[in-house]
N, C-alpha and C positions, 0 to 999 in steps of 0.2 A: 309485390307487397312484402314489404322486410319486415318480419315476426320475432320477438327477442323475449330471451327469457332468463332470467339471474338467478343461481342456486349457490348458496354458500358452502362450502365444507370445512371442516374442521382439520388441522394438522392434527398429525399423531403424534408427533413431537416436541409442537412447541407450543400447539390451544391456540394458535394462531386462526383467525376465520379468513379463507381465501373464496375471492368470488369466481364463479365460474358465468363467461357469457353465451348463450345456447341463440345461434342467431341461422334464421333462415331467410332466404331472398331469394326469389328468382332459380329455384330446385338445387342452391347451395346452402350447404349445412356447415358453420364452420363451430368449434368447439374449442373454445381459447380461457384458461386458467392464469388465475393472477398469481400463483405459487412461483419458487424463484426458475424450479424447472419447465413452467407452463411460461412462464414471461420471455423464455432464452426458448421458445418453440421447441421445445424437447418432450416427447412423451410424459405424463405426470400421472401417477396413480391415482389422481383424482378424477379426470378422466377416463382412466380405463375403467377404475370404480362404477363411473354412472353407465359409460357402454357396456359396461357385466353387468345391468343390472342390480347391483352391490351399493344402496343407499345407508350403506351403514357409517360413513362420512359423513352424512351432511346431516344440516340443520332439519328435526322435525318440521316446524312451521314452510319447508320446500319441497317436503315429499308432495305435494298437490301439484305442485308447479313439474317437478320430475316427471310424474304421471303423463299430467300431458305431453311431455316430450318424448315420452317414450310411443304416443299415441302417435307423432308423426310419420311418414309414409318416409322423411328423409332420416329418420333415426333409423327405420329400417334398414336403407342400403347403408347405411355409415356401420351398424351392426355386421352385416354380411363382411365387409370391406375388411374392417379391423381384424374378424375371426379369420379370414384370410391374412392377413396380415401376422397374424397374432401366433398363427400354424409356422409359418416360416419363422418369424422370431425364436420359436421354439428348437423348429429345426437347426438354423445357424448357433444357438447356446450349445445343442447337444455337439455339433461339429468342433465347436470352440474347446470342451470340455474332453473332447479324444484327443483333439490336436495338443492340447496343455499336457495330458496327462504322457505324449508319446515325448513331448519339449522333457518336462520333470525323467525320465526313465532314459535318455540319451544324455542329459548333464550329468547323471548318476553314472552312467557309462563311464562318460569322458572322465569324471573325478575321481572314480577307480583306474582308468587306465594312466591318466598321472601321476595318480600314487603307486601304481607298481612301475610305474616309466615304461619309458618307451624305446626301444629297444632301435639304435643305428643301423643301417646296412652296409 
C-alpha cells in the first residue's frame, strides 16, 4: 500500500514555498524536495530539516502532517541511516579542512622560496 504525505517549507532566501513529498510503499521511504537542489537529487536542508526533527521551515498548518511522519517505523530507519551518514559527512569536511589548510601552508612555502629563488647546482 503506497502512503503519501505533502509538507511545504519555506526558502530562507527567497519566501519561496517548496513542496516536499514523504512517500512510503512496500518498507521504502523515499524523501524528494521540489527546491532546485532537491530537484537535481542533491542533499537539501529542507530535508535534513525534517529528519533533525527541525520544523522550523515549514508551514504551521503541516506540522500535524510531519507528526505523523515522524510516527512511521520507516522514518525511523531513514533517521538511524542519515545520522550514520551524517557522522561520516562530518568526518570527510574535517579531513577536507586539514588537507586545505596543509595545500594553503605548502603554496606559502613555495611563494617564499621563489621569492628568495632558488638557488642552481
Amino acid at each position: 500500500m503506497k502512503e503519501q504525505i505533502i509538507i511545504r517549507a519555506i526558502s530562507q532566501s527567497t519566501g519561496e514555498i517548496y513542496k516536499i513529498q514523504v512517500t512510503r510503499s512496500d518498507g521504502v521511504l523515499s524523501i524528494r524536495c521540489g527546491c532546485p537542489a532537491g530537484i537535481h537529487k542533491m542533499l537539501c536542508k529542507h530535508r535534513i530539516k525534517l529528519i533533525k526533527k527541525d520544523i522550523s521551515l515549514f508551514l504551521a498548518e503541516d506540522h500535524s502532517a510531519i507528526q505523523e511522519f515522524y510516527m512511521w517505523d520507516e522514518f525511523k530507519n531513514i533517521e538511524e541511516v542519515f545520522n550514520q551518514y551524517n557522522s561520516s559527512i562530518v568526518a570527510f569536511e574535517t579531513e577536507i579542512k586539514k588537507i586545505q589548510k596543509e595545500i594553503k601552508i605548502f603554496k606559502n612555502n613555495m611563494g617564499e622560496i621563489l621569492n628568495d629563488g632558488i638557488k642552481y647546482t
